[in-house]
C-alpha positions in Angstrom: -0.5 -83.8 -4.2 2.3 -82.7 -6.8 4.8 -79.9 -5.5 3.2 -76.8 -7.1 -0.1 -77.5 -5.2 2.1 -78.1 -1.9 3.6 -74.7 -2.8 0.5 -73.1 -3.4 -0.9 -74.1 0.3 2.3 -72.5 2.2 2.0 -69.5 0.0 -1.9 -69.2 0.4 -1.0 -70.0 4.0 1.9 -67.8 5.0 0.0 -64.4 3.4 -2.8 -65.3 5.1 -1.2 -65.0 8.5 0.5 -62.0 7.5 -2.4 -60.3 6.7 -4.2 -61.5 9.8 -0.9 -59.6 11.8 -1.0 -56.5 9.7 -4.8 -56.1 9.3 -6.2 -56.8 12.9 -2.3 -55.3 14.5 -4.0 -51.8 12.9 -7.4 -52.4 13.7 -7.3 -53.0 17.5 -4.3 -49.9 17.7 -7.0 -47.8 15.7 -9.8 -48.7 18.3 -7.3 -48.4 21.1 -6.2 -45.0 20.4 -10.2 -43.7 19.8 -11.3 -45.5 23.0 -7.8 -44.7 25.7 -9.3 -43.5 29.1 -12.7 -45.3 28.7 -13.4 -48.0 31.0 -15.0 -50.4 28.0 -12.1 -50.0 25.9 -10.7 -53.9 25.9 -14.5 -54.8 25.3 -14.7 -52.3 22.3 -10.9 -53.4 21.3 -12.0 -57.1 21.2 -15.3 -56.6 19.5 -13.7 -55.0 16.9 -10.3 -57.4 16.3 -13.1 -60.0 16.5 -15.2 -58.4 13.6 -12.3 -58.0 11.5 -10.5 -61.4 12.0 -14.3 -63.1 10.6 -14.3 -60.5 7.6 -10.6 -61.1 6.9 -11.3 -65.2 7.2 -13.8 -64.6 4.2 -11.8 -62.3 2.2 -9.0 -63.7 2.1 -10.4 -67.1 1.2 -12.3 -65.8 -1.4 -10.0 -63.8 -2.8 -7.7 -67.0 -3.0 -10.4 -69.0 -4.5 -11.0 -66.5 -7.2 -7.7 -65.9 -7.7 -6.4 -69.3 -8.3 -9.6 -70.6 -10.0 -9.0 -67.5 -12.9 -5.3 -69.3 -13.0 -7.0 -72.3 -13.4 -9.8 -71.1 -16.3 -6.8 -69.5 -17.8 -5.1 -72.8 -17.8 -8.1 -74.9 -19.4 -8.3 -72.6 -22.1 -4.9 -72.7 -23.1 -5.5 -76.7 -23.4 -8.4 -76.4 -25.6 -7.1 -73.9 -27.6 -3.7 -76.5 -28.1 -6.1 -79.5 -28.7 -8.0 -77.7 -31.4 -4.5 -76.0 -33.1 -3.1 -80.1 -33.1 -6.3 -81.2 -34.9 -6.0 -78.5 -37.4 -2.1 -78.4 -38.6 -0.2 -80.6 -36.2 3.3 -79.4 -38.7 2.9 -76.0 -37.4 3.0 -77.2 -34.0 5.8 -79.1 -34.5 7.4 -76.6 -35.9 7.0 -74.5 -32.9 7.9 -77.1 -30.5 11.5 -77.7 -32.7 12.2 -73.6 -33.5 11.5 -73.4 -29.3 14.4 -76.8 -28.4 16.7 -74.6 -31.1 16.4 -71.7 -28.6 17.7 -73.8 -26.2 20.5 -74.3 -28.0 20.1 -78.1 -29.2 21.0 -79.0 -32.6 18.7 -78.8 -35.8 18.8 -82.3 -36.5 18.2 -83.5 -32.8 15.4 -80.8 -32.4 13.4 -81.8 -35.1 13.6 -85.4 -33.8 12.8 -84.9 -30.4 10.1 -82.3 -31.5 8.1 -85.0 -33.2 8.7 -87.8 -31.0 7.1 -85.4 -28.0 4.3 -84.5 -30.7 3.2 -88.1 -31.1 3.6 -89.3 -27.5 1.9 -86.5 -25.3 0.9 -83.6 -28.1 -0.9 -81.8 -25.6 0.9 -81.4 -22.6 4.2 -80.4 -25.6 2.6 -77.8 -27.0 0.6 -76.4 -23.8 4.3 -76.5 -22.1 6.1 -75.4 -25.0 3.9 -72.5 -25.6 2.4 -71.6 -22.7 4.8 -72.1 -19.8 2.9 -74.6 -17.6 2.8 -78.7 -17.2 -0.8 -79.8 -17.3 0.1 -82.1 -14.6 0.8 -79.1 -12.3 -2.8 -78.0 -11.6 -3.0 -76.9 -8.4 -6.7 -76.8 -6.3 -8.2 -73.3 -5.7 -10.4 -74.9 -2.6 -7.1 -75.7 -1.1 -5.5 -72.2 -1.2 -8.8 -70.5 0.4 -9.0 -72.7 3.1 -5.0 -72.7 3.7 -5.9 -68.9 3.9 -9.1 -69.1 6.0 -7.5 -71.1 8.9 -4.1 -69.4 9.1 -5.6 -65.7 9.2 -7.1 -66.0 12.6 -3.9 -67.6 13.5 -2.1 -64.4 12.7 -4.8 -62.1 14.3 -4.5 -64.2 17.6 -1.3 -62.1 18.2 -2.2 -58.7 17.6 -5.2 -58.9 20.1 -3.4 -61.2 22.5 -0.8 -58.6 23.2 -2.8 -55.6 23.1 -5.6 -56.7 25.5 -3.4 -58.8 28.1 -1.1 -55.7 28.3 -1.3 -53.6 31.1 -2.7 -50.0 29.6 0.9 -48.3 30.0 2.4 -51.2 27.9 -0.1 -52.1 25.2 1.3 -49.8 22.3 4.9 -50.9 22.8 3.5 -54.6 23.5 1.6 -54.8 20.4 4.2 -53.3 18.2 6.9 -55.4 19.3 4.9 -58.5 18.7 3.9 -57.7 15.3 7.3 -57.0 14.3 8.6 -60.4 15.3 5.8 -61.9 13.8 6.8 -59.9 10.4 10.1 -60.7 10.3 9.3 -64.3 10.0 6.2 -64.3 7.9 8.4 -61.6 5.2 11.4 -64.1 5.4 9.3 -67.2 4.6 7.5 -65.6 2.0 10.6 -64.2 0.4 11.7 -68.1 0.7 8.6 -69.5 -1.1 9.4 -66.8 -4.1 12.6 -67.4 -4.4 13.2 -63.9 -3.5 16.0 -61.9 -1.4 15.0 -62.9 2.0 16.1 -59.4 3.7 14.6 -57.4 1.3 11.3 -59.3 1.7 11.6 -58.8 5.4 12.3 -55.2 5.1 8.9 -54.3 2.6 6.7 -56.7 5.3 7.7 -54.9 8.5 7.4 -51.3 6.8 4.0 -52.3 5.4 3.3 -53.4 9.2 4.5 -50.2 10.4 2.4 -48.4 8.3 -0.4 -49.9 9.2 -0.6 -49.6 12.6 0.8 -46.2 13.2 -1.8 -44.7 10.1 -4.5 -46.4 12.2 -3.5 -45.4 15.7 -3.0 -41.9 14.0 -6.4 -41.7 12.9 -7.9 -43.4 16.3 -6.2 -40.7 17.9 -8.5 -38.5 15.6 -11.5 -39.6 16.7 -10.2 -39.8 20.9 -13.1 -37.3 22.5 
């Protein structure tokens, strides 16, 4: 397994707990605020967590799968369209491959050498990287990110419904929104980590989405509270 496709499986992993938090955190504060003062309300609250957690299992892993399989289709028909350009006029390839190392500020003469010593060895992967902006070797597996995002969704909307049904009644808003935001904090500063992104900023977008979330849902569950 090449680094890219680890990379791939702790970003497909990470989002997917965060949106196990954020989803099922609003879902079983939504149900909580319609259902307050009924004596089934932790059944209804757990029924509904539970219904969400298996919907957001499936979404999320197949919105992984398609997404990283259209990367991947994208990525195949970038090859064949490079294997069938280096068949017609391999010069004008070249060409491109040397006017792209004199970007990079390497000499004429030592560009056009190394362009066509890359051109005979591996003509494909040279022109598909050159071009295109990916190594061929790099493929990463689209199975691997949906079930990296199947298992760890669950995982985050074990927290959510832990707190808010083993909290006494009085306690279960507070409880539930404490949790989350922990959770947040490190999910937001582990994704900012896998982007190479500003960690505090990535923390600060997470736990206002989560926010958000929950108190829309609560809002509306209060709405519906007869």
């Amino acid at each position: 397994m090449n680094l890219s496709e680890k990379i791939n499986i702790i970003r497909a992993s990470v989002m997917g707990a965060n949106d196990g938090i954020i989803s099922v955190a609003g879902i079983v504060l939504g149900v909580f605020a319609a259902t307050e003062g009924r004596t089934n309300g932790n059944w209804a609250i757990f029924i509904a967590g539970f219904a969400g957690t298996l919907a957001g299992m499936i979404s999320m892993a197949a919105g992984e799968y398609v997404s990283v399989h259209g990367q991947r289709d994208a990525e195949n028909a970038a090859i064949q369209l490079e294997s069938e350009a280096n068949r017609n006029n391999m010069k004008q390839q070249i060409a491109a491959v040397q006017a792209s190392l004199i970007s990079d500020d390497i000499s004429l003469a030592l560009a056009k050498k190394a362009a066509s010593e890359m051109m005979m060895s591996r003509p494909i992967d040279t022109a598909v990287r050159v071009k295109h902006g990916f190594n061929i070797q790099n493929k990463i597996n689209p199975y691997h990110a949906a079930i990296a995002s199947f298992v760890t969704f669950p995982l985050g909307a074990l927290l959510p419904m832990s707190a808010i049904l083993a909290s006494p009644k009085n306690l279960k808003i507070i409880s539930t929104y404490a949790a989350v935001m922990i959770a947040l904090i490190l999910t937001g500063y582990f994704a900012a980590k896998i982007g190479n992104a500003d960690t505090r900023n990535g923390i600060v977008r997470n736990v206002i989405a989560g926010l958000f979330t929950m108190t829309a849902t609560f809002l509306i569950g209060r709405l519906f509270n007869r």
